[in-house]
C-alpha positions in Angstrom: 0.0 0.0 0.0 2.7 2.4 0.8 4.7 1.7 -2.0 1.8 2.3 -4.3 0.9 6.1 -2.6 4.6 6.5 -2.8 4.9 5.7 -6.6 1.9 7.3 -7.3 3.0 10.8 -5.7 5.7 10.2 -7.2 4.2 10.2 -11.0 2.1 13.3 -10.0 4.9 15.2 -9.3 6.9 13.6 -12.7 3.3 15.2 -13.8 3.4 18.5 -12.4 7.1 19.1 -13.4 6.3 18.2 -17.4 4.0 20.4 -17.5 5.4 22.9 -15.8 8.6 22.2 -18.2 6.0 22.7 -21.4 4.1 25.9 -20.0 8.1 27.2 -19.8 8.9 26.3 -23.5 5.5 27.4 -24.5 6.5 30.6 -23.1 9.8 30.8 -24.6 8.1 30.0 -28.3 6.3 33.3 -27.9 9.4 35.0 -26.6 10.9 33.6 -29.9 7.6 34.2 -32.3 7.9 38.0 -31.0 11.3 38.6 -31.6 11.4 37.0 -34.9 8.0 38.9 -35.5 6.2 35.8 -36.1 2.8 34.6 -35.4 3.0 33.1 -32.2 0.2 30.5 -33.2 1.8 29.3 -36.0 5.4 29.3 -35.0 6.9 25.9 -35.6 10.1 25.2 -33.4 10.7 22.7 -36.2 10.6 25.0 -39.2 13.0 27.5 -36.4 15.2 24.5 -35.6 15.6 23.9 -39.8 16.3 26.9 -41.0 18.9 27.5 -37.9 20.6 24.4 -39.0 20.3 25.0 -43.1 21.7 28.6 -42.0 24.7 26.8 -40.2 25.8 24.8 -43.3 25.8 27.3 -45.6 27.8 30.0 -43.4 30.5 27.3 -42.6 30.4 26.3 -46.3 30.8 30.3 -47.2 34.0 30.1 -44.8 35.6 27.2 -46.9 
């Protein structure tokens, strides 16, 4: 019994500290969406993530 009220506190609070984890990078995406003066609805970290990395190879490629 106490081992199941300990694990299951213990997977509440896993809970609680994902989403408090997301609700920060949610708020960092807006941060991000204002800056770049994006929508912040339709901001995909993705598309951000991909263009940051094509960016990369072609400035290291320039340097060659």
């Amino acid at each position: 019994q106490i081992v199941l009220q300990t694990v299951s506190q213990g997977s509440l609070d896993a809970s609680k500290e994902l989403q408090n984890e997301f609700a920060t990078i949610e708020k960092k995406k807006e941060e991000l969406a204002d800056y770049l003066c994006e929508d912040r609805k339709n901001l995909s970290l993705e598309d951000v993530f991909s263009t940051m990395k094509t960016f990369r190879e072609l400035f290291l490629k320039a340097l060659q």
